[in-house]
Backbone as CSV, one residue per row, in Angstrom:
resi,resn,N_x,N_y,N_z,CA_x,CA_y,CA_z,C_x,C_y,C_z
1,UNK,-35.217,-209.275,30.526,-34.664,-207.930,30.749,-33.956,-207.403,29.506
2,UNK,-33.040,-208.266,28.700,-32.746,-207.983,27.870,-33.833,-207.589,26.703
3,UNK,-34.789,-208.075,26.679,-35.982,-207.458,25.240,-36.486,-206.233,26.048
4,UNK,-36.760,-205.700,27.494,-36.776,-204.793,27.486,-36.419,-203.668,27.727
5,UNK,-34.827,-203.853,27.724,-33.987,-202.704,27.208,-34.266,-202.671,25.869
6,UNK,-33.999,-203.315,24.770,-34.250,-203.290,22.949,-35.495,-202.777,23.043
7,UNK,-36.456,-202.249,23.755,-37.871,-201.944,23.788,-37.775,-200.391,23.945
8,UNK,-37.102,-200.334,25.231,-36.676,-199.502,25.765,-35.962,-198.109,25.074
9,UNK,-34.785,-198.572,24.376,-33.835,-198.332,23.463,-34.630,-197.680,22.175
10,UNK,-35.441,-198.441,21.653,-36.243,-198.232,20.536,-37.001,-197.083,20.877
11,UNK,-37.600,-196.842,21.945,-38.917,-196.530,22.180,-38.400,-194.947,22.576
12,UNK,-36.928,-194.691,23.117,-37.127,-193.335,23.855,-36.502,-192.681,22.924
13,UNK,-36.410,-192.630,21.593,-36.190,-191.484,21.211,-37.147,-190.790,20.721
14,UNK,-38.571,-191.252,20.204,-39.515,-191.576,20.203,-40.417,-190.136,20.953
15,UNK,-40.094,-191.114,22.683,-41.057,-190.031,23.804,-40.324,-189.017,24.008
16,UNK,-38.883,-188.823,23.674,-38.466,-187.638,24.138,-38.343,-187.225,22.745
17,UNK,-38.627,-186.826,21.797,-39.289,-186.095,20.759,-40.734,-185.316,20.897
18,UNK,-41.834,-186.449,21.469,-43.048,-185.894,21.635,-42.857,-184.965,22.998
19,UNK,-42.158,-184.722,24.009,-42.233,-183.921,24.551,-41.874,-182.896,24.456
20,UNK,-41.205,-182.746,23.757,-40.817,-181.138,22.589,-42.226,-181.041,21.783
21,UNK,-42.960,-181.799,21.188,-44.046,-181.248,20.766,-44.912,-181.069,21.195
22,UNK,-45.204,-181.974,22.491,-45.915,-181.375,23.481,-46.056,-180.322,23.846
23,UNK,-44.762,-179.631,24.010,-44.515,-178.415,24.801,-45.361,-177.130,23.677
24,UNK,-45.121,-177.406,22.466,-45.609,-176.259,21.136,-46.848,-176.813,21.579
25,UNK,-47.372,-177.631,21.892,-49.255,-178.047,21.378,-49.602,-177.503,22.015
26,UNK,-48.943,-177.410,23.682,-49.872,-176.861,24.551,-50.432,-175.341,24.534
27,UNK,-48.906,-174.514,23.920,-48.985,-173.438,23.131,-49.982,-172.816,22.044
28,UNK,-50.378,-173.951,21.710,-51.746,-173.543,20.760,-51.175,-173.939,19.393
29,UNK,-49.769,-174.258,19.200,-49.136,-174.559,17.869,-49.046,-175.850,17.493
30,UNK,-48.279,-176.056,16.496,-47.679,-177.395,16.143,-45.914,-177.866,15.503
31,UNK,-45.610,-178.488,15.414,-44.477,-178.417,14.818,-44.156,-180.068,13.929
32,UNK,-44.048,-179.760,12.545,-43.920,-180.841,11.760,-42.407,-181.100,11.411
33,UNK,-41.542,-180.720,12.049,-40.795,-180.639,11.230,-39.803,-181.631,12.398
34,UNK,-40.181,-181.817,13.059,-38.858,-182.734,14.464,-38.259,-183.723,13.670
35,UNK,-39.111,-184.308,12.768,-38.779,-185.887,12.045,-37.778,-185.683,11.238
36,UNK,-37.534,-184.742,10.427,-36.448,-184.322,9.472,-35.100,-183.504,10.308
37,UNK,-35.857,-182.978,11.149,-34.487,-182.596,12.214,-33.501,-183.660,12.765
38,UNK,-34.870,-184.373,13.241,-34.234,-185.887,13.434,-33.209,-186.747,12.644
39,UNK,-33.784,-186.430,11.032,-32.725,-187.571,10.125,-31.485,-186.068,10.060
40,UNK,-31.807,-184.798,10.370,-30.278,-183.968,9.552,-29.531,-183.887,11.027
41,UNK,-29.576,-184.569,12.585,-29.105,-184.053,13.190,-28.042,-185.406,12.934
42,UNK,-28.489,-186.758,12.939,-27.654,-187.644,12.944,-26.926,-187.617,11.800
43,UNK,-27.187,-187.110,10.405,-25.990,-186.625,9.357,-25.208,-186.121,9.194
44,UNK,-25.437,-184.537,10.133,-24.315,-184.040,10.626,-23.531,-184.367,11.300
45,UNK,-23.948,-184.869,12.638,-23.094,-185.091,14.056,-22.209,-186.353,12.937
46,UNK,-22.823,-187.310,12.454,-21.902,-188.089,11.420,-20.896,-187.658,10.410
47,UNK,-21.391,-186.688,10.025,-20.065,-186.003,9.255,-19.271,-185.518,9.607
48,UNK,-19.581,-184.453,11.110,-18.587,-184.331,11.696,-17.301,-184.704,12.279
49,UNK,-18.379,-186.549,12.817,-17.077,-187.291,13.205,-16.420,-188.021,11.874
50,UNK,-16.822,-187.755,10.538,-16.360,-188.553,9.616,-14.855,-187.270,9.305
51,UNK,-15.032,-186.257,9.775,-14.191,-185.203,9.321,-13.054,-184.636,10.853
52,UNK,-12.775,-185.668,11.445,-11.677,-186.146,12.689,-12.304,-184.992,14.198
53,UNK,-14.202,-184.581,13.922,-14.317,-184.308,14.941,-14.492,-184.939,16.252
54,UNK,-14.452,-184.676,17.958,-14.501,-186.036,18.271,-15.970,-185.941,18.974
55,UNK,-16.488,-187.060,19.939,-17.859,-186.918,20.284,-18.867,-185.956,20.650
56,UNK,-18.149,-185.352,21.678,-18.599,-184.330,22.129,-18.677,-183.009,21.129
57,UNK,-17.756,-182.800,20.524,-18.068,-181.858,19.313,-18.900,-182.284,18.217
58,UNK,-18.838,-183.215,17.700,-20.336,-183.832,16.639,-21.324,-183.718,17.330
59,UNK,-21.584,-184.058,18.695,-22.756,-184.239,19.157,-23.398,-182.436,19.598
60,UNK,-22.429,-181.404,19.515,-22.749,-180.456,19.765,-23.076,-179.894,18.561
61,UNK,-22.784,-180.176,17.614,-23.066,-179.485,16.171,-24.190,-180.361,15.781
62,UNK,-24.595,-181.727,16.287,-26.031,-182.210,15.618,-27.130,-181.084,16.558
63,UNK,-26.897,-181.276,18.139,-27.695,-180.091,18.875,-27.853,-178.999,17.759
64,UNK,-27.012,-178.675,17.217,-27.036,-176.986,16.711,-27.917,-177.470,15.360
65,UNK,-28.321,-178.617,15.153,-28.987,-178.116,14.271,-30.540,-178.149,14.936
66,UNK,-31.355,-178.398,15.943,-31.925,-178.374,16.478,-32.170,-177.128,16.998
67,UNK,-31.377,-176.437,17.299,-31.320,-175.602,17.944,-31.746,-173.986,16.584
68,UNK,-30.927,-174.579,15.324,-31.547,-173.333,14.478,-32.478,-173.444,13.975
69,UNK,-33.346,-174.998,13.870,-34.847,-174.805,13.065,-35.474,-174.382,14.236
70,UNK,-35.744,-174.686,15.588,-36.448,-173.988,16.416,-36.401,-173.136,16.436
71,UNK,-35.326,-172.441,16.316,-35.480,-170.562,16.309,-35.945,-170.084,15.248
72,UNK,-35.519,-170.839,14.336,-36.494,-170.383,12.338,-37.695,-170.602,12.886
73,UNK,-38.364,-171.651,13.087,-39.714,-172.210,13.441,-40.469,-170.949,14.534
74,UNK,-39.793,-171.088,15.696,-39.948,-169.740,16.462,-40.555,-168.711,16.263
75,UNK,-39.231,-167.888,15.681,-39.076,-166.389,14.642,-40.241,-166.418,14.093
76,UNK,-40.725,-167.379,12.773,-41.363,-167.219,12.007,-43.120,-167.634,12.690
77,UNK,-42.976,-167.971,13.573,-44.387,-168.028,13.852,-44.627,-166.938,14.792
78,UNK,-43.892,-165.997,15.859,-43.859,-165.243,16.669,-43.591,-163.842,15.596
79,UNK,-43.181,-163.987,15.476,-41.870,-162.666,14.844,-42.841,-162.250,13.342
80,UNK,-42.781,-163.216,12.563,-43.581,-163.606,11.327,-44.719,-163.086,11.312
81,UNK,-45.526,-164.270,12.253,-46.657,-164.319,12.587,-47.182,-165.379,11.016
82,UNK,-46.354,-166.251,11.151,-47.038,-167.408,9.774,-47.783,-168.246,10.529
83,UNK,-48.612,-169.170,10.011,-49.276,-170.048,10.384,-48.225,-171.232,10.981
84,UNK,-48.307,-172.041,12.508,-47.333,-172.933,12.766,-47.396,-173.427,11.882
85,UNK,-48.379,-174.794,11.215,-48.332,-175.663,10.281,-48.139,-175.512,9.296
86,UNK,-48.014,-174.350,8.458,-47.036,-174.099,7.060,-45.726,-173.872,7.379
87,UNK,-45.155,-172.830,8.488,-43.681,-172.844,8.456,-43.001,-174.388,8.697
88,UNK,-43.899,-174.843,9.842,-43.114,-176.387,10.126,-43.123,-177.080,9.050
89,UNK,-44.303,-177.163,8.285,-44.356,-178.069,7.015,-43.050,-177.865,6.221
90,UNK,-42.590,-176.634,6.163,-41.679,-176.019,4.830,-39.910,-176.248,5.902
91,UNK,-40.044,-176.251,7.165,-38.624,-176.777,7.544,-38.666,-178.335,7.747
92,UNK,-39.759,-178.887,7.498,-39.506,-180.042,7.507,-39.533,-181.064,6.261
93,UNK,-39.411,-179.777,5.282,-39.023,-180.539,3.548,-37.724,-179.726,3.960
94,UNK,-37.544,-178.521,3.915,-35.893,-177.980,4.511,-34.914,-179.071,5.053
95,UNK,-35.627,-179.495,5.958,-34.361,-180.034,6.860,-34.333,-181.459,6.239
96,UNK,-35.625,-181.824,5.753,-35.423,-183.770,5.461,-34.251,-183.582,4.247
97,UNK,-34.436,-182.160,2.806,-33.856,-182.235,1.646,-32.141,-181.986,2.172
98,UNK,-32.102,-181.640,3.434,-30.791,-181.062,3.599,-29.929,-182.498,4.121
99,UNK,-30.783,-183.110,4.942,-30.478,-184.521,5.185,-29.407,-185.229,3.933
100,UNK,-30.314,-184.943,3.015,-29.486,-185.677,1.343,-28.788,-185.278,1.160
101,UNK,-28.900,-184.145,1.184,-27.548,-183.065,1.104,-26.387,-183.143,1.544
102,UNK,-25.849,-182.817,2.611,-25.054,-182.736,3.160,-24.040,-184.318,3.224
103,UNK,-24.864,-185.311,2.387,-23.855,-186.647,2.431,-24.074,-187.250,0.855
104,UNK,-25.128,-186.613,0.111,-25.787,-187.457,-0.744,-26.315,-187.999,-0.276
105,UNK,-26.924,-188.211,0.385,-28.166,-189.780,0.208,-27.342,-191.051,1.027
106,UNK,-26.156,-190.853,1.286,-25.497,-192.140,1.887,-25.453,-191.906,2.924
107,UNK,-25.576,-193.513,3.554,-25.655,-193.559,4.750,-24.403,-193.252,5.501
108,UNK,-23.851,-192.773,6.516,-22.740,-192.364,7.436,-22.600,-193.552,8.403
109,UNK,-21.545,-194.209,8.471,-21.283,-195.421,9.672,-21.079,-194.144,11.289
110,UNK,-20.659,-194.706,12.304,-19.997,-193.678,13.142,-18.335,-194.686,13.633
111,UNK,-17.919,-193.334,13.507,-16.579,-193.694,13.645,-15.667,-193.814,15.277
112,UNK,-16.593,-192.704,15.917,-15.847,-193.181,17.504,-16.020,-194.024,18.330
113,UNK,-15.267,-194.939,18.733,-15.443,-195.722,19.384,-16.651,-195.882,20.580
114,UNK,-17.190,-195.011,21.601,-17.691,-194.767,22.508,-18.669,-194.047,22.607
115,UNK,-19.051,-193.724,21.550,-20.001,-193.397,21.453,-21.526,-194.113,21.421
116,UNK,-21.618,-195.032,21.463,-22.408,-196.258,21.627,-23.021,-195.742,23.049
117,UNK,-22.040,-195.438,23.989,-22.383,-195.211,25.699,-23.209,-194.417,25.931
118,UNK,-23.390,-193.468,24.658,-24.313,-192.368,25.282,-25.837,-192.981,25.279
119,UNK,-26.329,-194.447,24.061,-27.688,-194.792,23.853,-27.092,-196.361,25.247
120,UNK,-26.634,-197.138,25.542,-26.536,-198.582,25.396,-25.694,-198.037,26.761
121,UNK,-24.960,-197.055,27.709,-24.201,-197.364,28.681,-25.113,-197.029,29.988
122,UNK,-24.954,-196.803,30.840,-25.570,-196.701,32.227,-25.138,-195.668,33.198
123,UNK,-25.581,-194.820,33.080,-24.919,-193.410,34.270,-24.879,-193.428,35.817
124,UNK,-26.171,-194.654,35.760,-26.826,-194.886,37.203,-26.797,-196.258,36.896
125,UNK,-25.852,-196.847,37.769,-26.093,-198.183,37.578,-27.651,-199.000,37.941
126,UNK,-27.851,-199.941,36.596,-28.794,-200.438,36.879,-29.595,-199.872,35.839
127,UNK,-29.621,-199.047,35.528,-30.842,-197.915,34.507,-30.083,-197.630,33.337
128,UNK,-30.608,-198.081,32.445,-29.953,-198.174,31.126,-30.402,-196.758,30.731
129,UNK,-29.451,-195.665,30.251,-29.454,-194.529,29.595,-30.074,-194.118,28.920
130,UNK,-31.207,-194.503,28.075,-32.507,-194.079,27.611,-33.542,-194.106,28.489
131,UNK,-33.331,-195.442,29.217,-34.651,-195.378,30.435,-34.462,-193.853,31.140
132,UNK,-33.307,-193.722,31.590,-32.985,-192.838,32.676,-32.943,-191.529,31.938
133,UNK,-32.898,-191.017,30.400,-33.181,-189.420,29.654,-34.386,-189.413,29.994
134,UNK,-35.757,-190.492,29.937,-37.217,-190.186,29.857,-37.458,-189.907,30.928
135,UNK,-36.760,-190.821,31.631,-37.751,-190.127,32.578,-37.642,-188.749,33.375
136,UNK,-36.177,-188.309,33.581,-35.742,-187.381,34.027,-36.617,-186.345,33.198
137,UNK,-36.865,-186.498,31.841,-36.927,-185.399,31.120,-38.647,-185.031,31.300
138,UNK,-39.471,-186.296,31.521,-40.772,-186.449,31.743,-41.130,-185.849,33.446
139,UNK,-40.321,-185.906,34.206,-40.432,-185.486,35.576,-40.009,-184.250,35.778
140,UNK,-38.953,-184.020,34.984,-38.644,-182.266,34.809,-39.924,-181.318,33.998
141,UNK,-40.335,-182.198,33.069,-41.179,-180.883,32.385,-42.628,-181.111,33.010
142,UNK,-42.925,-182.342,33.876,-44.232,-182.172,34.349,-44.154,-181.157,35.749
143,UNK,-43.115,-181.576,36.268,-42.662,-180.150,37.883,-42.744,-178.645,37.035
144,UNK,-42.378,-178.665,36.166,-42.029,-177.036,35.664,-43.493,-176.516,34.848
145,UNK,-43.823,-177.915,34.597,-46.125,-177.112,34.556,-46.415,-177.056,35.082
146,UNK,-46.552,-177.993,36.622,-47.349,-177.627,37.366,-47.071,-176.994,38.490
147,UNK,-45.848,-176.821,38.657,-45.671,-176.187,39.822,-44.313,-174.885,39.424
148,UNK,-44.217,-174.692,38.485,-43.916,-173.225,38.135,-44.451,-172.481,37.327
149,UNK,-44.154,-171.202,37.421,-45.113,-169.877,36.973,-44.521,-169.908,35.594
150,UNK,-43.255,-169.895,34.632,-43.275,-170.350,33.736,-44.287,-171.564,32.968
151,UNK,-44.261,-172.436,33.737,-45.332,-173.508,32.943,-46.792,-173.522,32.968
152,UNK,-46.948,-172.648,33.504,-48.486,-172.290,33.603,-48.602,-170.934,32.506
153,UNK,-47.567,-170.503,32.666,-47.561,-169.697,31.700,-47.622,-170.031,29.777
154,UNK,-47.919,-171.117,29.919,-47.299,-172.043,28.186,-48.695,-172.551,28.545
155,UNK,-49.738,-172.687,29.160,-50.854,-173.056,29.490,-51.865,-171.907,28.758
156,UNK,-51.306,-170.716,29.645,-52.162,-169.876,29.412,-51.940,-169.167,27.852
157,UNK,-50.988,-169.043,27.661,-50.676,-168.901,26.112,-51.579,-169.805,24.912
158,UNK,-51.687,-171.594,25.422,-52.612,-171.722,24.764,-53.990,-171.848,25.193
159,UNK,-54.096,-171.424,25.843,-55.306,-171.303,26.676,-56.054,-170.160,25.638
160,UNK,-55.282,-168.813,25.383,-55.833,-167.797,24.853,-54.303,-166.510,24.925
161,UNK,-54.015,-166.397,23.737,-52.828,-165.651,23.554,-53.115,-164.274,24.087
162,UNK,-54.526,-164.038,23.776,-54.474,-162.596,23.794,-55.182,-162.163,25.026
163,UNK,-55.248,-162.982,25.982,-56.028,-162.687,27.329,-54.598,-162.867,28.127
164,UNK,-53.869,-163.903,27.787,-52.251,-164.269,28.688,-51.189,-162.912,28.255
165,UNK,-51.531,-161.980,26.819,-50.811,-160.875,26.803,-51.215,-159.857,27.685
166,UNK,-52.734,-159.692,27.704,-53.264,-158.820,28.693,-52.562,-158.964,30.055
167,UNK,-52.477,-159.697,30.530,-52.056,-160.918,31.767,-50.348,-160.274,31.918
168,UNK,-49.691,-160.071,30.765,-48.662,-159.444,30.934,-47.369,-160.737,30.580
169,UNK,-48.141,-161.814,30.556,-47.328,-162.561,29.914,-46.332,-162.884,28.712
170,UNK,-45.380,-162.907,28.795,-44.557,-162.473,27.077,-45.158,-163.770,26.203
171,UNK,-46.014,-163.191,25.631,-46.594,-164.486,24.904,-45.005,-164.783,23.614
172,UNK,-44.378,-164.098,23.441,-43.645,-164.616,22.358,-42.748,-164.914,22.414
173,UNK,-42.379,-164.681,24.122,-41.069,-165.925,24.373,-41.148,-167.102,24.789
174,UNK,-42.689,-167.045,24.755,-43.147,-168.876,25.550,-43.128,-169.041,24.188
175,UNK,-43.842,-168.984,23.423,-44.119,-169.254,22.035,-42.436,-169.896,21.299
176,UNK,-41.796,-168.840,21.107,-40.320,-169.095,20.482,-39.624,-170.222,21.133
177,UNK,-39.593,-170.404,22.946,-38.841,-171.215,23.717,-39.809,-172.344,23.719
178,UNK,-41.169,-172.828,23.039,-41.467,-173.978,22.865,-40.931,-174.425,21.566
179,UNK,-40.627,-173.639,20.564,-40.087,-174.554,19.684,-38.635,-174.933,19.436
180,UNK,-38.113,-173.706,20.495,-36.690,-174.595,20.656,-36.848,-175.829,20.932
181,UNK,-37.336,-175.432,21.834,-37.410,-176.798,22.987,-37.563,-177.992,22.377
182,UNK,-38.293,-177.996,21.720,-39.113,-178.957,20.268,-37.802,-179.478,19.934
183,UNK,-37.142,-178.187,19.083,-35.710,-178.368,18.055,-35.038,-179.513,18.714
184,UNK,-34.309,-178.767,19.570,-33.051,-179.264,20.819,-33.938,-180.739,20.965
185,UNK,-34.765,-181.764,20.995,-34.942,-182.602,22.034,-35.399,-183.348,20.571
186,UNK,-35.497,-182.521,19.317,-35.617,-183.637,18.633,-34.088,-184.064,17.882
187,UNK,-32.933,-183.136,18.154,-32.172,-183.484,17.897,-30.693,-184.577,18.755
188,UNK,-31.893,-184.073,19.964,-31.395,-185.294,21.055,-31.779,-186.423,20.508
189,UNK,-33.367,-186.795,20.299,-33.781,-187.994,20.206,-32.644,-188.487,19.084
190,UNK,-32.309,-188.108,18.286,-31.691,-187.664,16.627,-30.046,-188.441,17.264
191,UNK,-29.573,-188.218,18.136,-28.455,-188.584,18.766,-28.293,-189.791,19.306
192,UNK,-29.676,-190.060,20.224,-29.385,-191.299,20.613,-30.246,-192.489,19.945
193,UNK,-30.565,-192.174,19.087,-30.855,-193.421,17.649,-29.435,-193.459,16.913
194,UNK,-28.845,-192.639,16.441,-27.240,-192.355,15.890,-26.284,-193.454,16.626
195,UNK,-26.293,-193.200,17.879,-26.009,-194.182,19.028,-25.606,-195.616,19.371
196,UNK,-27.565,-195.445,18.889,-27.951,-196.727,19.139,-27.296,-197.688,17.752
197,UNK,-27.690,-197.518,16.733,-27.323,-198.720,15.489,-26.220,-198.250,14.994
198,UNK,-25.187,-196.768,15.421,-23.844,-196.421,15.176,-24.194,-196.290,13.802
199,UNK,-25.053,-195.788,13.184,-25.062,-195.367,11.630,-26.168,-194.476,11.227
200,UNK,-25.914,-193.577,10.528,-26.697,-192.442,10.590,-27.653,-192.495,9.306
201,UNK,-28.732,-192.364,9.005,-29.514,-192.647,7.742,-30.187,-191.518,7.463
202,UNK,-30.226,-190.657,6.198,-31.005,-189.638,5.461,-32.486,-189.835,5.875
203,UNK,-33.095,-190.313,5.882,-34.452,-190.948,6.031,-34.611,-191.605,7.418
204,UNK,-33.692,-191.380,8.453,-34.159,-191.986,9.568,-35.579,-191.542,10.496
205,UNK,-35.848,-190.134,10.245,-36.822,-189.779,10.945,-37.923,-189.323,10.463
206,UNK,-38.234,-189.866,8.872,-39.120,-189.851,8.267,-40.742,-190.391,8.308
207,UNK,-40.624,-191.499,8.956,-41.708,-192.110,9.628,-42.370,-191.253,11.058
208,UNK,-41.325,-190.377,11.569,-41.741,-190.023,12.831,-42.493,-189.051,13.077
209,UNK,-42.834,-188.258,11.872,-43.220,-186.996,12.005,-44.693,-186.930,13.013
């Protein structure tokens, strides 16, 4: 049981990343850039707490950075009208170079105590806290495709943009709210790797793209 929690642990920041990109693919898009969101969300939320913020506020300012490449990413593919795979390409040298940035290149320890609880504690006893984000998050977004008119609506968008506009569908707020969605969940994943080894690395989500 113990190797597969460490399995476990490893593995969900992982699937709850790809379901933010899921959500853009189905859209007809893509998004390259989660992996570098990934290494600048745990740099921040680390600097934050290196600068006497406490959990809950670091962890809301790593969200926020999730939260503004999706709307750049968004904007610029809706709004723009750029190709997904060049804007993502270009926030995801953005966000990996900002990674360095914002610490140099060094790695960030984490400083609050308890914060460990959010990857390694148990909300539901019995279900270790990564088990229990996936799946919630995997059972929420499969109910809201198939059985709401929103998620059929992110279907039909990539199904064919310009038959789902006819349709009356706002093709460009499904469009924009998949790459939040993207943002936000890769800067979750981004949190509970931070979490997990309590140290934040420039290059952590470089492999993940």
């Amino acid at each position: 049981m113990g190797n597969f929690q460490n399995i476990i642990q490893a593995a969900a920041p992982l699937i709850i990343m790809s379901l933010g990109v899921f959500l853009v693919v189905v859209t007809g898009g893509i998004d390259l850039s989660v992996g570098s969101v990934f290494s600048l969300t745990g740099m921040v939320t680390a600097l934050a707490m290196g600068n006497g913020a406490d959990s809950l506020t670091a962890s809301l300012a790593g969200l926020a950075v999730g939260l503004v490449f999706g709307a750049i990413n968004g904007f610029l593919v809706t709004v723009v009208r750029l190709a997904p795979f060049v804007v993502t390409l270009i926030t995801y040298a953005v966000a990996g170079s900002l990674a360095f940035i914002v610490t140099n290149g060094r790695s960030m320890p984490i400083g609050a105590p308890n914060f460990w609880l959010l990857n390694s504690g148990e909300l539901l006893p019995g279900v270790p806290n990564p088990l229990l984000f996936c799946i919630v998050l995997m059972v929420l977004l499969e109910y809201v495709l198939r059985k709401v008119v929103l998620g059929r609506w992110f279907f039909a968008v990539g199904s064919s943009a310009i038959a789902a506009r006819l349709l009356g569908i706002p093709v460009f707020r499904i469009k924009f709210t998949a790459y939040v969605a993207s943002g936000l969940l890769a800067s979750f994943a981004g949190l509970l790797t931070v979490s997990y080894i309590l140290n934040a690395e420039a290059t952590a989500g470089a492999s993940l793209m």
